[in-house]
VEXPAGU-714450 format. One record per residue (C-alpha): x, y, z; residue in three letters; residue number from 0. Coordinates in steps of 0.02 Angstrom, whole numbers. Layout:
<rokes>
<roke><u>X</u><v>Y</v><w>Z</w><type>ALA</type><seq>NUM</seq></roke>
...
</rokes>
This chain:
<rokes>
<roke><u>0</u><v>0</v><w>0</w><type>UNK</type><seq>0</seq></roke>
<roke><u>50</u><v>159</v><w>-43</w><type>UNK</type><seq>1</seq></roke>
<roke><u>-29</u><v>266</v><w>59</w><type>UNK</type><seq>2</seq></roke>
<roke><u>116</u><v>343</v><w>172</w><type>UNK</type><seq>3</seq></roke>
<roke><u>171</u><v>432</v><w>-2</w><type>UNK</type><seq>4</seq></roke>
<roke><u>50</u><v>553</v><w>-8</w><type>UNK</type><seq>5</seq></roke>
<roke><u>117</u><v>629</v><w>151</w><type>UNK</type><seq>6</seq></roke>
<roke><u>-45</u><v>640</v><w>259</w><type>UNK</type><seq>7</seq></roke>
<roke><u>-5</u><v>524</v><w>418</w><type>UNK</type><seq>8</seq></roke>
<roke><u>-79</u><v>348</v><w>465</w><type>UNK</type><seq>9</seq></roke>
<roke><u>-262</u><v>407</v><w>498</w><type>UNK</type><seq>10</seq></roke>
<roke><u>-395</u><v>355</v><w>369</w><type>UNK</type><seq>11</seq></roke>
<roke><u>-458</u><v>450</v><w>233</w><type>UNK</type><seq>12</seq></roke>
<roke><u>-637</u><v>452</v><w>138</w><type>UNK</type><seq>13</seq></roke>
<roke><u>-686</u><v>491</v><w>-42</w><type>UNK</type><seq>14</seq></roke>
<roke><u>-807</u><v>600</v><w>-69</w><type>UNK</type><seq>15</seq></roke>
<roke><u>-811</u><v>649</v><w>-238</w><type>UNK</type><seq>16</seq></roke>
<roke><u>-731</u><v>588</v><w>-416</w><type>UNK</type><seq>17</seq></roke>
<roke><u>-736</u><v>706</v><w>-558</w><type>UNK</type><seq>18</seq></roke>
<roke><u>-695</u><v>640</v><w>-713</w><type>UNK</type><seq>19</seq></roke>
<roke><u>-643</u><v>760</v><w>-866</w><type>UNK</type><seq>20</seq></roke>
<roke><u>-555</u><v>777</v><w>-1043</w><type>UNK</type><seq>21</seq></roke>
<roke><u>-657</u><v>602</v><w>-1117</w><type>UNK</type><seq>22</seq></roke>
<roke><u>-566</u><v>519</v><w>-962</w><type>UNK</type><seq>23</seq></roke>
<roke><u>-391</u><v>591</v><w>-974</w><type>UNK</type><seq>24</seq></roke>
<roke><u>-398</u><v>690</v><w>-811</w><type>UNK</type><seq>25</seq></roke>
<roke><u>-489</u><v>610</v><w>-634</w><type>UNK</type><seq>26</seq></roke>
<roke><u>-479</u><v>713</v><w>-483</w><type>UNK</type><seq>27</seq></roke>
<roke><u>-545</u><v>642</v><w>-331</w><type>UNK</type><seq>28</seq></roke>
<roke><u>-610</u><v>741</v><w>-182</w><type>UNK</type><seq>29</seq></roke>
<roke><u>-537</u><v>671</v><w>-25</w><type>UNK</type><seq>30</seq></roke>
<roke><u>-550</u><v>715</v><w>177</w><type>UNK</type><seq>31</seq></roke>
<roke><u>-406</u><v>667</v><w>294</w><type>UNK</type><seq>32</seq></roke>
<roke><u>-490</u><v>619</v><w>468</w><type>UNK</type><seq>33</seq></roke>
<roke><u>-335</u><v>602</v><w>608</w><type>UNK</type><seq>34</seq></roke>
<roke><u>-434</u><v>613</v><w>777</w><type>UNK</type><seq>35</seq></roke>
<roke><u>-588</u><v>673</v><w>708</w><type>UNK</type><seq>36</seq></roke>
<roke><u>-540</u><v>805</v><w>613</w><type>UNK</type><seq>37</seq></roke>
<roke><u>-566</u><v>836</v><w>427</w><type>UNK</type><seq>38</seq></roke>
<roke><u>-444</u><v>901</v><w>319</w><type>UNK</type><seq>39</seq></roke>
<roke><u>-442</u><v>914</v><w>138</w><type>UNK</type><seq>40</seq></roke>
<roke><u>-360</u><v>874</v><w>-7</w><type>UNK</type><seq>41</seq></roke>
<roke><u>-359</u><v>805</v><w>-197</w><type>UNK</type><seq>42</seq></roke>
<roke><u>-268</u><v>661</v><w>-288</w><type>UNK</type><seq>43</seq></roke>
<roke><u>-266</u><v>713</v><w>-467</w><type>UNK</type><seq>44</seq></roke>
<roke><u>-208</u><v>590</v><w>-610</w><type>UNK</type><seq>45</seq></roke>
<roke><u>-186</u><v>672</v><w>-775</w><type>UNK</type><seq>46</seq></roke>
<roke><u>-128</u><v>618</v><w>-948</w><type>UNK</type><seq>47</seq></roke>
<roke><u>-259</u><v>455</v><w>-918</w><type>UNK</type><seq>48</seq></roke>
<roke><u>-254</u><v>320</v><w>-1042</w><type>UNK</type><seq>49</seq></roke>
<roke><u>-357</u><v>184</v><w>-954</w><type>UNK</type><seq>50</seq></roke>
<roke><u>-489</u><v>189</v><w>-818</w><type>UNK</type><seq>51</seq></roke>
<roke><u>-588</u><v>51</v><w>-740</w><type>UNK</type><seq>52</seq></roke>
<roke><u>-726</u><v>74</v><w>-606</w><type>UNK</type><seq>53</seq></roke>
<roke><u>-791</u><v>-92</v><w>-538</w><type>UNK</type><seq>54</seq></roke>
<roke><u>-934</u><v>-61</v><w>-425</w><type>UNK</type><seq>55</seq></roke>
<roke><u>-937</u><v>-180</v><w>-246</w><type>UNK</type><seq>56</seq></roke>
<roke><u>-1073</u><v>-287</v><w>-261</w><type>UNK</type><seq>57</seq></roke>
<roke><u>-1224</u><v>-239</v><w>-134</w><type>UNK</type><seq>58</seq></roke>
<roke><u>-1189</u><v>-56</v><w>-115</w><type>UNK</type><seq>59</seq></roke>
<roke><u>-1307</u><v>82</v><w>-136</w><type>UNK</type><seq>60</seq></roke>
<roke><u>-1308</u><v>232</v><w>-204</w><type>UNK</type><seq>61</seq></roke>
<roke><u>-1338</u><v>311</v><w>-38</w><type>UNK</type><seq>62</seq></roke>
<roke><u>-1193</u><v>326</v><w>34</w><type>UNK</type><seq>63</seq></roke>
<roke><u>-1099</u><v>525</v><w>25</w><type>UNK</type><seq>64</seq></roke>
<roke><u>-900</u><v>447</v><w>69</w><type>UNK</type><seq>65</seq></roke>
<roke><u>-805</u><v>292</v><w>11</w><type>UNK</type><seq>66</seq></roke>
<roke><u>-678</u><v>217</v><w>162</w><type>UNK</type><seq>67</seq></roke>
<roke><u>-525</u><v>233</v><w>61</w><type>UNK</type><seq>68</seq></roke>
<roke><u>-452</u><v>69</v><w>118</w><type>UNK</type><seq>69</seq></roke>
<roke><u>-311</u><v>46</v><w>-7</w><type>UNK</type><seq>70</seq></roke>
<roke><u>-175</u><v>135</v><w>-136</w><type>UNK</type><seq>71</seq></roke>
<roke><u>-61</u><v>75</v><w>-244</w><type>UNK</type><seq>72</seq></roke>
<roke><u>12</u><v>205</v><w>-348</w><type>UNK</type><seq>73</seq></roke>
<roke><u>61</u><v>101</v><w>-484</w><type>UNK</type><seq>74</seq></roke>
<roke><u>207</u><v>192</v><w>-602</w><type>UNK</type><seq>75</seq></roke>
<roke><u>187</u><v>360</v><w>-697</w><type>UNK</type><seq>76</seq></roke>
<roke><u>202</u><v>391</v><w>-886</w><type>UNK</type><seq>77</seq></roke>
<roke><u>86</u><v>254</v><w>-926</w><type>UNK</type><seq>78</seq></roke>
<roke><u>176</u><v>108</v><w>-857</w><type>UNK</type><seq>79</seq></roke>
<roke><u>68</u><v>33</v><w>-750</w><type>UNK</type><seq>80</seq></roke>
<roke><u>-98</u><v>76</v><w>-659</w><type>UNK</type><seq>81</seq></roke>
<roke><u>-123</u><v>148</v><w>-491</w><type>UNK</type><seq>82</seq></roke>
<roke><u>-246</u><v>47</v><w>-402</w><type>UNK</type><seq>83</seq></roke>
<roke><u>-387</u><v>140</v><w>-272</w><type>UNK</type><seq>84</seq></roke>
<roke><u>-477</u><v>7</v><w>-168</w><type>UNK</type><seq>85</seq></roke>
<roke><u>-620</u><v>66</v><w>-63</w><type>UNK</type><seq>86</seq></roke>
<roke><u>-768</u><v>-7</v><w>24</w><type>UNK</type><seq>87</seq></roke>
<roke><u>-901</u><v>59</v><w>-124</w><type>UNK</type><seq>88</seq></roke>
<roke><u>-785</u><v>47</v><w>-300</w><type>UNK</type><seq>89</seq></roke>
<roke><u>-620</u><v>-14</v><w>-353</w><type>UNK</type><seq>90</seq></roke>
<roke><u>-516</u><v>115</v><w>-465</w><type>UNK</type><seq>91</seq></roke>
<roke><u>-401</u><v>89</v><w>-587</w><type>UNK</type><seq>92</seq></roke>
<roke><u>-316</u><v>219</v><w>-676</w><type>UNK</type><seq>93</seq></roke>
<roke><u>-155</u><v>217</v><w>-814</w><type>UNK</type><seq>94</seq></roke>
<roke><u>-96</u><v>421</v><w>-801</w><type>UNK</type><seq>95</seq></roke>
<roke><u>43</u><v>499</v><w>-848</w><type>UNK</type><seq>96</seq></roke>
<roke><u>60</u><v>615</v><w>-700</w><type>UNK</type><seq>97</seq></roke>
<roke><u>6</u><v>587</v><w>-533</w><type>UNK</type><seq>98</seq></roke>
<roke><u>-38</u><v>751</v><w>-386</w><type>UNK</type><seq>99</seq></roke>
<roke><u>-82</u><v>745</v><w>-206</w><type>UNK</type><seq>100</seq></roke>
<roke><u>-136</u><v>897</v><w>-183</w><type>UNK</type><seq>101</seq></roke>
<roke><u>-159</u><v>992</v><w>-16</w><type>UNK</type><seq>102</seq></roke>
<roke><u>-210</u><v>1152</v><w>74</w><type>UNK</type><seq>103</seq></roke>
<roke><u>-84</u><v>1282</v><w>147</w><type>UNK</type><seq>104</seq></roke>
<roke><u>-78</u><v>1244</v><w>314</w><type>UNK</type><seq>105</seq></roke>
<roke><u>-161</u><v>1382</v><w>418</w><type>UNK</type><seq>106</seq></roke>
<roke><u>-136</u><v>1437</v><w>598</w><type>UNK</type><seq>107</seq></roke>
<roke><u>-316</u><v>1380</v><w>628</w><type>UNK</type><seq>108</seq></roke>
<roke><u>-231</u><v>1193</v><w>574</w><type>UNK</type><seq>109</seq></roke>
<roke><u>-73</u><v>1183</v><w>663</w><type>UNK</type><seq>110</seq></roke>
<roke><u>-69</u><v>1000</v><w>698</w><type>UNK</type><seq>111</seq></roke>
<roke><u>-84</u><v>969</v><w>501</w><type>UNK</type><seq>112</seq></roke>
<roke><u>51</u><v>1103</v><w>446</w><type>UNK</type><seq>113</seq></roke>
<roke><u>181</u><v>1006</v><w>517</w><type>UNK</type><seq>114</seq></roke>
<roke><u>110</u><v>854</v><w>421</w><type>UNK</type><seq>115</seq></roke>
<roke><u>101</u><v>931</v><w>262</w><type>UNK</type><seq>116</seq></roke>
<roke><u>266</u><v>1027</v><w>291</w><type>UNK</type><seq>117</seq></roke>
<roke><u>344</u><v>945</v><w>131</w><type>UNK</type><seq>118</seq></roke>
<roke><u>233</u><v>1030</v><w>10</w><type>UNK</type><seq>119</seq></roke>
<roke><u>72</u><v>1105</v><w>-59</w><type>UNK</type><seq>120</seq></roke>
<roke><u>65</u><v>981</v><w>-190</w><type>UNK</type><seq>121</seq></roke>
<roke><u>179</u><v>821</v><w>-195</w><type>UNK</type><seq>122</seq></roke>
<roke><u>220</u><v>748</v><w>-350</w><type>UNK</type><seq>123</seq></roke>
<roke><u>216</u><v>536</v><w>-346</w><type>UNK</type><seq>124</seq></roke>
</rokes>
């Protein structure tokens, strides 16, 4: 799993939105960091797309608003092989070219998370 390279910490995350754009070339997907409660968030952005592949999980509604994020594998960039987003509505797979996780500027109102995200605004994968 690849999770620890997008920089956020150990806690979970959720999904709650995936926007795809450009006839499938771009996916951006809406994401909320929760360590102890809190909600912080951020974007992972795949761009130069060449393949995408939603499986749904069998039994799930529609009704849910968030997807438990319970697995990344960032696969390799420039097309070479897919990164993989497992959660507990839909499985994700996407060929890119360039991968982003991008994150707010931390603000003195967030001063557990600045130190977290202390590496960068966006972090290139």
């Amino acid at each position: 799993m690849d999770y620890h390279r997008l920089g956020l910490g150990a806690s979970s995350s959720l999904i709650q939105a995936l926007h795809i754009s450009d006839w499938g070339a771009s996916v951006l997907l809406d994401c909320i960091y929760e360590p102890s409660g809190e909600q912080y968030p951020y974007q992972l952005s795949f761009q130069g797309c060449s393949q995408l592949r939603i499986d749904m999980m069998p039994d799930k509604g529609g009704e849910e608003q968030e997807a438990d994020l319970l697995g990344i594998s960032l696969g390799l960039d420039d097309n070479r092989s897919p990164a993989i987003l497992t959660t507990d509505l839909f499985e994700l797979h996407v060929t890119y070219g360039q991968f982003q996780c991008i994150k707010p500027r931390p603000s003195a109102r967030l001063p557990a998370l600045a130190e977290a995200l202390a590496t960068s605004s966006r972090h290139r994968v």
